[in-house]
C-alpha positions as a Markdown table, in Angstrom:
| # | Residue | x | y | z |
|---|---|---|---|---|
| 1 | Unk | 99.2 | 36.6 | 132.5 |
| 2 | Unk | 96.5 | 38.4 | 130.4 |
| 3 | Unk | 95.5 | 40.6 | 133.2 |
| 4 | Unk | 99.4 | 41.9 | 133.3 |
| 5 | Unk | 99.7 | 42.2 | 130.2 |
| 6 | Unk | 96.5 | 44.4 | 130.0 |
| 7 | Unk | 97.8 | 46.2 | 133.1 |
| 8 | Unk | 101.4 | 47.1 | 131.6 |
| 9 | Unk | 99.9 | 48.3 | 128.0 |
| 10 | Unk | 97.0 | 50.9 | 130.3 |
| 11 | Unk | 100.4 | 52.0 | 131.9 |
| 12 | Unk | 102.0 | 53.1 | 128.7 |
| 13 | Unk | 98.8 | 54.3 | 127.4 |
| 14 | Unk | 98.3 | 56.4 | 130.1 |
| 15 | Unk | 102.3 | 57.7 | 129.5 |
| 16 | Unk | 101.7 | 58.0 | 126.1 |
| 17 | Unk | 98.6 | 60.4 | 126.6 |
| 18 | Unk | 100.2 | 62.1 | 129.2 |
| 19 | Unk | 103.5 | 62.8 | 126.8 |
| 20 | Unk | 101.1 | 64.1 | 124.4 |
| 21 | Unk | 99.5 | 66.4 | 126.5 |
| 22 | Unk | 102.8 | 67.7 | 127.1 |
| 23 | Unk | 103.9 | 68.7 | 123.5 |
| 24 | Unk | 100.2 | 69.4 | 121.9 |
| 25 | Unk | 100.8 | 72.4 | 125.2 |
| 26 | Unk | 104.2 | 73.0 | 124.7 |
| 27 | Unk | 103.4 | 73.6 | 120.3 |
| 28 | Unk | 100.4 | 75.7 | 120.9 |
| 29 | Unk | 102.0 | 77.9 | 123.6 |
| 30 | Unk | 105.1 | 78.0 | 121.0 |
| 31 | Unk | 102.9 | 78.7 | 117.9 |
| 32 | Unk | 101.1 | 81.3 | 120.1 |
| 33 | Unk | 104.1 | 83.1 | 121.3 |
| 34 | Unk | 105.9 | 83.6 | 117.8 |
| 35 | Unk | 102.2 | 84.6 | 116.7 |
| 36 | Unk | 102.8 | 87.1 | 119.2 |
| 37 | Unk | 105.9 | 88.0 | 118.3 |
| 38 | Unk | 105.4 | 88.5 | 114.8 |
| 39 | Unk | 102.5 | 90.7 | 115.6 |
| 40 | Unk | 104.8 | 93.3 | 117.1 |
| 41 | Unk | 107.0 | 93.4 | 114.1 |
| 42 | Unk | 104.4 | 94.1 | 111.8 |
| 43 | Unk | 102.8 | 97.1 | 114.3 |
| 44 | Unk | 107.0 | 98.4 | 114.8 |
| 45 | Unk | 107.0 | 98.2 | 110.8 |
| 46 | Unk | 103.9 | 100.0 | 110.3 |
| 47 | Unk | 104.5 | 102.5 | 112.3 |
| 48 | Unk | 108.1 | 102.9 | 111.4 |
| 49 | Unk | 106.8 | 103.5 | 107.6 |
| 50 | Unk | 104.2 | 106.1 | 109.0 |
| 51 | Unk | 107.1 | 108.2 | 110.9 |
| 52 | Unk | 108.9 | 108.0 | 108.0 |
| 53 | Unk | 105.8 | 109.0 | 105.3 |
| 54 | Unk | 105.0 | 112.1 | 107.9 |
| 55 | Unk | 109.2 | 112.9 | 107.7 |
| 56 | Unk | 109.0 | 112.7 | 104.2 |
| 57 | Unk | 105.9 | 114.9 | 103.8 |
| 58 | Unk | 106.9 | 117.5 | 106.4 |
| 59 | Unk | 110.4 | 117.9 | 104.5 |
| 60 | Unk | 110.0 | 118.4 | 100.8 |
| 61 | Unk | 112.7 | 120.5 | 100.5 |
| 62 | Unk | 115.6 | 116.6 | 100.8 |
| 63 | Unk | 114.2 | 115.7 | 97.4 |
């Protein structure tokens, strides 16, 4: 009885670890993505704002 009942909670350990393997993978390759993601933005904003400064310069004249 014991030794089943020992059996059945290694078995749903196991799952459980398993499970949790799963989403701790699942959340750092998410995290890492939008990390990514983000990234980009910023280097498209940056060098949207220099395009624009180096307009800006070159064309006095607009203001």
């Amino acid at each position: 009885m014991i030794v089943e009942w020992i059996r059945s909670n290694a078995l749903i350990l196991v799952i459980d670890l398993v499970g949790l393997y799963i989403v701790v993978r699942f959340l750092s390759w998410k995290i890492r993505h939008k990390l990514e993601e983000v990234e980009q933005r910023q280097i498209y904003a940056n060098r949207q704002k220099k395009i624009n400064r180096q307009n800006s310069s070159l064309d006095p004249e607009n203001e």
